[in-house]
C-alpha positions in Angstrom: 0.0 0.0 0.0 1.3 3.7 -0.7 -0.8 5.2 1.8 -0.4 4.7 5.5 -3.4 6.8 6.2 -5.9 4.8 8.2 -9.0 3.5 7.2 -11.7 5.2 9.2 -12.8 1.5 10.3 -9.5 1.0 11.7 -10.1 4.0 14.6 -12.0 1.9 16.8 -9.0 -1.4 16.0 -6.4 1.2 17.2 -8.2 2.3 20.6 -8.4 -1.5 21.3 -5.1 -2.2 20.5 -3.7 0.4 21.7 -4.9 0.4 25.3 -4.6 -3.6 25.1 -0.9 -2.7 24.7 -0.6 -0.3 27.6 -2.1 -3.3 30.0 0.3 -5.5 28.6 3.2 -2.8 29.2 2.3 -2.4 32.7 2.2 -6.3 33.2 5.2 -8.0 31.2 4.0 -11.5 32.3 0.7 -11.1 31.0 0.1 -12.9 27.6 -1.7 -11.1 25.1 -5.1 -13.6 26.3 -4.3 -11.9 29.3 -3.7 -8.4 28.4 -7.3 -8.6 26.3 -9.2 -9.9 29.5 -8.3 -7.3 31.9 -9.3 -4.7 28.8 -12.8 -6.1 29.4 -14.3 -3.7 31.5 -12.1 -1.1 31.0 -13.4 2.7 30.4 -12.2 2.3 26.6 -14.1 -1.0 26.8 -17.4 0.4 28.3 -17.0 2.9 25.4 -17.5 0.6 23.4 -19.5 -1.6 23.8 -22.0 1.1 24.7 -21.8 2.7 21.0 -20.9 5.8 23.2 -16.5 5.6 21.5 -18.6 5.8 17.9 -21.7 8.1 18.7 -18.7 10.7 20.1 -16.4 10.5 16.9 -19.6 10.7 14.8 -20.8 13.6 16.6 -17.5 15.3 15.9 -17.5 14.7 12.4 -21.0 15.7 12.2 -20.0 19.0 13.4 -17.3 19.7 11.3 -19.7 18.9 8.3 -18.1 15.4 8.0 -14.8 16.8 6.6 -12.1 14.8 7.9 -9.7 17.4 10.0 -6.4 15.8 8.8 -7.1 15.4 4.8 -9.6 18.5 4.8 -11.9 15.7 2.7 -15.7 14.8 3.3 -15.9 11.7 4.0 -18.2 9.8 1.9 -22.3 8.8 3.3 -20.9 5.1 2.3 -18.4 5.4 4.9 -20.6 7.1 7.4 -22.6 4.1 7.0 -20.1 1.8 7.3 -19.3 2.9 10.6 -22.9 3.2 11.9 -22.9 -0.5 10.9 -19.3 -1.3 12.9 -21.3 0.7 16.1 -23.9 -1.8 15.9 -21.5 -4.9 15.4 -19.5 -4.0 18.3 -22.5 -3.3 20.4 -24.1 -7.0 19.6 -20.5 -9.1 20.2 -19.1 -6.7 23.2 -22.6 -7.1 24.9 -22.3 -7.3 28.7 -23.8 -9.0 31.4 -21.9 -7.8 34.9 -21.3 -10.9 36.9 -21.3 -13.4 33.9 -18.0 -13.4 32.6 -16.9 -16.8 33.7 -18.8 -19.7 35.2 -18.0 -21.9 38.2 -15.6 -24.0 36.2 -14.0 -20.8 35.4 -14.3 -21.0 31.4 -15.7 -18.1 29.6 -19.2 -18.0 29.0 -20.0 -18.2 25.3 -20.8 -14.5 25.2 -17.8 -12.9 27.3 -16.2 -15.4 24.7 -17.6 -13.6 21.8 -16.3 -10.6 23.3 -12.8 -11.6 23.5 -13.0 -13.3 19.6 -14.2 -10.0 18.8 -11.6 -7.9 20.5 -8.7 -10.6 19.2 -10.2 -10.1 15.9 -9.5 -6.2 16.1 -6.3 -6.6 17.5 -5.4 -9.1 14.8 -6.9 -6.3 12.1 -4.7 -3.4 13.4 -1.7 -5.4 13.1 -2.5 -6.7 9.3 -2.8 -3.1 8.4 0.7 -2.6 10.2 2.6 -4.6 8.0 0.5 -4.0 5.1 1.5 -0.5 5.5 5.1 -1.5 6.5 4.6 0.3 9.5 6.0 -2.4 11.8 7.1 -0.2 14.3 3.4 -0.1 15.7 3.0 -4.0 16.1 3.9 -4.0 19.6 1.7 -7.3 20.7 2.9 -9.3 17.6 -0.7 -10.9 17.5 -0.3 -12.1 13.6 3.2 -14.0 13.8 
């Protein structure tokens, strides 16, 4: 790829990934399973899963006519409506229940293991971009090797 701008579905990818990587900075023995468990429940989680992360950045954009700050570009409806359409995908597979993460034999419920495919997935998506990109530099968790 030539450009190493990032896809506007990528925004939410880089939150999770990033803040997964600052839990994993703070605890070196933490795996990156690890790292993406304690970011369940996190504010950057609750964001979210919430739609609140996505109703903020679409807010902004709405107010700045949806002309992206950085390229000075409108972004196109199709876009617009692709993220509306990530909002509600994250909602559905980041859903919570408080209390119901894991059962008595301590294995993830099938949802809290959606959850964690999900934010895996994300994680996984960020760092394919990365090296797409040749920006390997920003692979800190090293997910995709």
């Amino acid at each position: 790829m030539k450009s190493k701008e990032r896809p506007y579905v990528l925004f939410v990818a880089e939150a999770i990934y990033n803040e997964v990587s600052k839990i994993k900075k703070k605890n070196p023995n933490f795996s990156n399973i690890d790292a993406i468990e304690n970011f369940i429940g996190t504010k950057t989680f609750n964001e979210i899963s919430s739609g609140e992360f996505h109703n903020k950045w679409l807010n902004k954009l709405k107010k700045n006519n949806y002309i992206d700050i950085k390229t000075k570009k409108k972004i196109p409806k199709e876009t617009i409506n692709l993220l509306l359409t990530q909002k509600d995908l994250m909602m559905k597979q980041l859903i919570q229940f408080p209390g119901l993460y894991y059962a008595k034999n301590h294995y993830p419920l099938d949802i809290s293991q959606r959850a964690f495919d999900q934010l895996w997935r994300m994680c996984e998506s960020y760092e394919l971009w990365c090296k797409e990109t040749r920006q390997e530099k920003l692979i800190i968790l090293d997910i995709i090797n």
